[in-house]
LOVOKOL-442207 format. One record per residue: residue number from 1; residue in three letters; chain; x negated, y negated, z of N, C-alpha, C in turn. Coordinates in steps of 0.2 Angstrom, whole numbers, plus 5000, padded with zeros to 4 digits. Layout:
N
LUMVEX   num   residuo   cadena     nu     nv     nw    cau    cav    caw     cu     cv     cw
LUMVEX   NUM       ALA        A      X      Y      Z      X      Y      Z      X      Y      Z
...
END
This chain:
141
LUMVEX   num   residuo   cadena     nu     nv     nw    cau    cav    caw     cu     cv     cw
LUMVEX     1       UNK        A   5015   5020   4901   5009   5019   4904   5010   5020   4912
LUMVEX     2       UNK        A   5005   5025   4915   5006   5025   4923   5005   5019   4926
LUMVEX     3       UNK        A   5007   5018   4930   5006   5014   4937   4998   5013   4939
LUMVEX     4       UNK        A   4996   5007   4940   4987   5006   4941   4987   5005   4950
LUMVEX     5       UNK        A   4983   5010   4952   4979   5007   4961   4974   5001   4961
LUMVEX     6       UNK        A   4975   5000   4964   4969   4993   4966   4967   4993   4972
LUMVEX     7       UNK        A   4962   4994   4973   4957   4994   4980   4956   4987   4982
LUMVEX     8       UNK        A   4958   4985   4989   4957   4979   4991   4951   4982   4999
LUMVEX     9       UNK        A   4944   4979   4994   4940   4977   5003   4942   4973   5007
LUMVEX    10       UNK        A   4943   4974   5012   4943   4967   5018   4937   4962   5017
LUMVEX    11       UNK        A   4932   4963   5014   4924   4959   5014   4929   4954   5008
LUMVEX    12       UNK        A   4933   4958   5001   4935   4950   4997   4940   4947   5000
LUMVEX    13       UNK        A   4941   4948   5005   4947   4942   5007   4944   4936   5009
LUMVEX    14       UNK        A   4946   4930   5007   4944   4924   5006   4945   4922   5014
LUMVEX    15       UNK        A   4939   4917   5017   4940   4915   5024   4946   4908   5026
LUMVEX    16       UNK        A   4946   4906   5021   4952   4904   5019   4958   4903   5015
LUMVEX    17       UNK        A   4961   4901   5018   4969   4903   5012   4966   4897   5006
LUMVEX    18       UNK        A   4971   4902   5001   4969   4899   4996   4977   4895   4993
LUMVEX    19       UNK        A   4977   4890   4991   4983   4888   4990   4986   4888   4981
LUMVEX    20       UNK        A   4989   4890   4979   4990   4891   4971   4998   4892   4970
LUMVEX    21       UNK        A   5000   4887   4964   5008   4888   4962   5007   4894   4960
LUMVEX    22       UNK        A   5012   4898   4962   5011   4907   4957   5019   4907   4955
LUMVEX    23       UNK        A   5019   4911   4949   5023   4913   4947   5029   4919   4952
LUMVEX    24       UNK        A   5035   4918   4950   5040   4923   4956   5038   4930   4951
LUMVEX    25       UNK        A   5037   4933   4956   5033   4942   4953   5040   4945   4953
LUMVEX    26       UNK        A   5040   4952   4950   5044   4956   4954   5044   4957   4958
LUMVEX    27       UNK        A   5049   4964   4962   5051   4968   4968   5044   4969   4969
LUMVEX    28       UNK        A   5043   4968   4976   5037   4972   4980   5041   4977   4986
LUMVEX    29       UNK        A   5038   4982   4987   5038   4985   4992   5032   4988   4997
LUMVEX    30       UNK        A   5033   4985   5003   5029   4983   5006   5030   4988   5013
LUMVEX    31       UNK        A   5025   4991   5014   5023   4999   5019   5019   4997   5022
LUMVEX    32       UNK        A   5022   4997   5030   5017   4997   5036   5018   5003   5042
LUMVEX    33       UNK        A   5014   5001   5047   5014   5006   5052   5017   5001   5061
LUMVEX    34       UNK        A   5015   5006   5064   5018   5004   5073   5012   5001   5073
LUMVEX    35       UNK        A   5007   5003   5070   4998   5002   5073   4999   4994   5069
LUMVEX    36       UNK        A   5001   4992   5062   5000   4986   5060   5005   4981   5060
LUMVEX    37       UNK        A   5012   4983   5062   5017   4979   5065   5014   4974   5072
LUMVEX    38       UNK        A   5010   4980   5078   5009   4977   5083   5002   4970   5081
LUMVEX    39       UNK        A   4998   4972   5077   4992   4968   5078   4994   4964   5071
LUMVEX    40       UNK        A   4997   4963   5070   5002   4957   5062   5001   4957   5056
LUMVEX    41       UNK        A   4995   4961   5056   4995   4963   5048   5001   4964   5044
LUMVEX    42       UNK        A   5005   4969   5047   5011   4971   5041   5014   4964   5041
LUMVEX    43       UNK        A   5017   4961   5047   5022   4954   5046   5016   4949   5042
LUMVEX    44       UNK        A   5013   4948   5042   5006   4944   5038   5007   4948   5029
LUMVEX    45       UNK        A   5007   4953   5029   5008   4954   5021   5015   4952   5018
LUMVEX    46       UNK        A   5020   4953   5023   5026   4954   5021   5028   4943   5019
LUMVEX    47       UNK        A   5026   4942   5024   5026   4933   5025   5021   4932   5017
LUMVEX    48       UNK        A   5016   4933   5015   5013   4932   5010   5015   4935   5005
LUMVEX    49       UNK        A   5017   4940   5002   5022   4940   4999   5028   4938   4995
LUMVEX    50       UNK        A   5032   4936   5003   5040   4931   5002   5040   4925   4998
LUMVEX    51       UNK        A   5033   4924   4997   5033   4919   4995   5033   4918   4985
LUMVEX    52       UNK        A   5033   4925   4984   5031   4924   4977   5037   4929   4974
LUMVEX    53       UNK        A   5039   4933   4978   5047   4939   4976   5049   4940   4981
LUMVEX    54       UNK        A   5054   4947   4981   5059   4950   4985   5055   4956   4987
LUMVEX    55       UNK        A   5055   4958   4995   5053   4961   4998   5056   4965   4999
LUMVEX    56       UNK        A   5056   4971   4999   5059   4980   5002   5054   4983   5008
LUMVEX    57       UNK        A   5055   4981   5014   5051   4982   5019   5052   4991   5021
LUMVEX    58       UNK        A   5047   4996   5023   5048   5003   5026   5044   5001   5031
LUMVEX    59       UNK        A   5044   5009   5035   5036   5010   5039   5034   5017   5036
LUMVEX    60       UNK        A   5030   5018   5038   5028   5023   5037   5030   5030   5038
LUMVEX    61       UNK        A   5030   5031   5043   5032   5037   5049   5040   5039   5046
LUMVEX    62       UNK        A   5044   5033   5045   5050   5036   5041   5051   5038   5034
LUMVEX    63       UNK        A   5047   5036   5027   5046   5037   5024   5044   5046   5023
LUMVEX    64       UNK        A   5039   5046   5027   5036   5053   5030   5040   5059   5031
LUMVEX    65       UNK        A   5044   5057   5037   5048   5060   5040   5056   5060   5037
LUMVEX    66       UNK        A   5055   5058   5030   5064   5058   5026   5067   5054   5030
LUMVEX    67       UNK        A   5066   5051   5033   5073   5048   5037   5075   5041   5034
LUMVEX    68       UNK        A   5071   5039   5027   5072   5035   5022   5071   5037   5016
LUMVEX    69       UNK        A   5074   5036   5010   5070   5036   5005   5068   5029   4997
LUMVEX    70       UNK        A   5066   5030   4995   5065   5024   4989   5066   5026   4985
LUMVEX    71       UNK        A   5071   5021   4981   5074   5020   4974   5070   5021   4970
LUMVEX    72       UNK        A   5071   5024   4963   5065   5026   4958   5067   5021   4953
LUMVEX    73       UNK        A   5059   5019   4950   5058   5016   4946   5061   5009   4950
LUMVEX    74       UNK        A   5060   5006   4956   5063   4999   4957   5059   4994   4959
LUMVEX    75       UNK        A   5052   4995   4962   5047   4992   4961   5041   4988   4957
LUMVEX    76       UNK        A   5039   4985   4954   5036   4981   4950   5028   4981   4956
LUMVEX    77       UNK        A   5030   4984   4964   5021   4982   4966   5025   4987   4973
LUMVEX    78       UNK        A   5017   4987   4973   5020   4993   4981   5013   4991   4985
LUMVEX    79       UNK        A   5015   4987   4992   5009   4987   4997   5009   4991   5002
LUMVEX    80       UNK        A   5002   4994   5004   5001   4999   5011   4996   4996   5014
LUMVEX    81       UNK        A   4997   4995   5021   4994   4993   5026   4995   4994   5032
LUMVEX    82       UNK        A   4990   5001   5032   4988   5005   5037   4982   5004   5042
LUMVEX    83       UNK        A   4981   5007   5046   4976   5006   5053   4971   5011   5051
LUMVEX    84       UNK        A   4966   5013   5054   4961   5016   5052   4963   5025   5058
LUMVEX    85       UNK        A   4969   5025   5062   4968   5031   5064   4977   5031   5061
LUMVEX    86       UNK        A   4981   5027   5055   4985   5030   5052   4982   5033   5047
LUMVEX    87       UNK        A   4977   5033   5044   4975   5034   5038   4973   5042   5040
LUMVEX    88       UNK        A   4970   5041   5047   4967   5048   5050   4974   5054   5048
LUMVEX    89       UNK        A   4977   5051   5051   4983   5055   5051   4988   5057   5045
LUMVEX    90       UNK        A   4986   5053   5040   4991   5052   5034   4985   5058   5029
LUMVEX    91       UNK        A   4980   5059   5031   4977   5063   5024   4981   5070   5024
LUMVEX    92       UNK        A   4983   5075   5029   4986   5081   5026   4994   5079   5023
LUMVEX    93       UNK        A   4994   5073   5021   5004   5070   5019   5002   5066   5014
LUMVEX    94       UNK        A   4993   5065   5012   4993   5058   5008   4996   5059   4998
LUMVEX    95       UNK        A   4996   5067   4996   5000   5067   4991   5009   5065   4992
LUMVEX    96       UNK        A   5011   5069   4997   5019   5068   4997   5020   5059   5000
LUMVEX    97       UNK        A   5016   5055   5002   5016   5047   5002   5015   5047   4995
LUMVEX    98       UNK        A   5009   5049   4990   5008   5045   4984   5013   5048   4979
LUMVEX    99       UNK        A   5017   5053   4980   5024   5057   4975   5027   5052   4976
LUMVEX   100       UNK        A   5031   5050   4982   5036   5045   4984   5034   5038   4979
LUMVEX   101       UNK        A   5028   5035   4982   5027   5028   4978   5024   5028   4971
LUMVEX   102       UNK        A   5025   5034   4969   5023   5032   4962   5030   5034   4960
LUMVEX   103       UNK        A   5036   5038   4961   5041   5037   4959   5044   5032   4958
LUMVEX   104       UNK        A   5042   5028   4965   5048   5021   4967   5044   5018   4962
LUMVEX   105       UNK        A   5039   5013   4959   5035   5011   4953   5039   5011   4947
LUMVEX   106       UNK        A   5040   5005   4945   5042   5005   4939   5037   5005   4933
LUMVEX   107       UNK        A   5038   5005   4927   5035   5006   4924   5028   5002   4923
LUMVEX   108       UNK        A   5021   5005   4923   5016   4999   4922   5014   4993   4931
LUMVEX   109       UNK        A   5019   4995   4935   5019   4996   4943   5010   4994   4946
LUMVEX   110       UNK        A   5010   4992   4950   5002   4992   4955   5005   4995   4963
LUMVEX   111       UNK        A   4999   4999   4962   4999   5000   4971   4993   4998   4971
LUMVEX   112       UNK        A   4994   4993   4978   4988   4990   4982   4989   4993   4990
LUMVEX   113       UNK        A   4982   4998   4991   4981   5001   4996   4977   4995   4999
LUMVEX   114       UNK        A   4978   4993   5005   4974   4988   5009   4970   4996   5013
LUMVEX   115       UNK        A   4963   4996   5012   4959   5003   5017   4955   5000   5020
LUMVEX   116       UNK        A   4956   5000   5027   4953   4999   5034   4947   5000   5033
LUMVEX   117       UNK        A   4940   4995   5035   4934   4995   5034   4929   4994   5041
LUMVEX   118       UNK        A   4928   5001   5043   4926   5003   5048   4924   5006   5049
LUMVEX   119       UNK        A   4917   5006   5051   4912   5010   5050   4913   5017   5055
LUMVEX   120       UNK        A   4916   5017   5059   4917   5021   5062   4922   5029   5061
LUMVEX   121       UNK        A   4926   5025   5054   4931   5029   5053   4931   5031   5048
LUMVEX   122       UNK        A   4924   5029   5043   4920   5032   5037   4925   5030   5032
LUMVEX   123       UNK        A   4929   5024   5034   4932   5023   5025   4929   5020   5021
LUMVEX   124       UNK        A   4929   5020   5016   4924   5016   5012   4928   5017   5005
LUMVEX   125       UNK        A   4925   5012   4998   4926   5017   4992   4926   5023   4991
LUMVEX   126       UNK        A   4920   5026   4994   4917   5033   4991   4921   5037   4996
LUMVEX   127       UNK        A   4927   5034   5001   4927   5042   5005   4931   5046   5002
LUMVEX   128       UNK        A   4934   5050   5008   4938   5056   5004   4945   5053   5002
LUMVEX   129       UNK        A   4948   5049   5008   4955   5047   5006   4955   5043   4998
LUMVEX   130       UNK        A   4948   5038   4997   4950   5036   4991   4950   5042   4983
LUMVEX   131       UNK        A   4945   5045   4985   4943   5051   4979   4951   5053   4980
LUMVEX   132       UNK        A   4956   5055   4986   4961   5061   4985   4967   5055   4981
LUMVEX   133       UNK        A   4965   5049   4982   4970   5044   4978   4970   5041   4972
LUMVEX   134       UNK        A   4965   5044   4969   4960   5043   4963   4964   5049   4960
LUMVEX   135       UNK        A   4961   5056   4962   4964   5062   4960   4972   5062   4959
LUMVEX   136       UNK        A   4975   5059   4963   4982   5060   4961   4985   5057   4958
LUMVEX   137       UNK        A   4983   5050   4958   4985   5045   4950   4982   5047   4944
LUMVEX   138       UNK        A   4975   5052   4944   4976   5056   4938   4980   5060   4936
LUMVEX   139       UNK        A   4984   5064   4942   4988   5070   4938   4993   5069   4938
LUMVEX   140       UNK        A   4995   5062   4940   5003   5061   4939   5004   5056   4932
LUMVEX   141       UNK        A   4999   5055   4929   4998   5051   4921   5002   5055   4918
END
């Protein structure tokens, strides 16, 4: 079975932390940018994570740029959390990111896109970056 996406709105994240014994998951690997390093989101997912597996930290821009790559099939979760003017810039690259991280996926794997909600940068469920991620988890089933 492929690999499932799961769309995380910023509106269900709880205003408080929620507190819960969880089970140790597997491997995650966990994708940020310059944009979300500075303002803590990336350390903030990677911290919440540590807490339940082992973490594989990238950024983005190297991923992109080859100047890394990922292990295939070594994943069990894959997180993206990007800025609203990385996303701008990741849509003519957003197949060769989603080739990358569905390889890295092990089998039956989730990728969890965190999509910036901002009215001004037109993301939403219905935009185009989520239809073009939708589309390519179709044709790599």
């Amino acid at each position: 079975m492929s690999p499932t996406a799961i769309y995380v709105s910023p509106n269900d994240t709880p205003s408080a932390p929620v507190v819960a014994a969880l089970p140790v998951k597997g491997p995650a690997l966990a994708i940020g940018s310059l944009n979300t390093a500075q303002d803590g989101k990336y350390q903030s997912l990677i911290t919440n994570l540590e807490e339940t597996r082992k973490v594989e930290r990238h950024m983005l821009d190297r991923l992109l740029d080859q100047a890394t790559s990922l292990t295939p099939n070594s994943f069990a979760s894959v997180y993206v959390v990007l800025s609203p003017s990385d996303y701008e810039g990741l849509s003519q690259r957003l197949s060769e990111l989603l080739g990358q991280l569905h390889a890295s996926l092990e089998p039956l794997g989730t990728l969890h896109i965190k999509m910036p909600n901002h009215p001004s940068h037109g993301f939403s469920p219905n935009s185009r970056s989520l239809a073009l991620l939708s589309l390519h988890l179709q044709m790599v089933q």
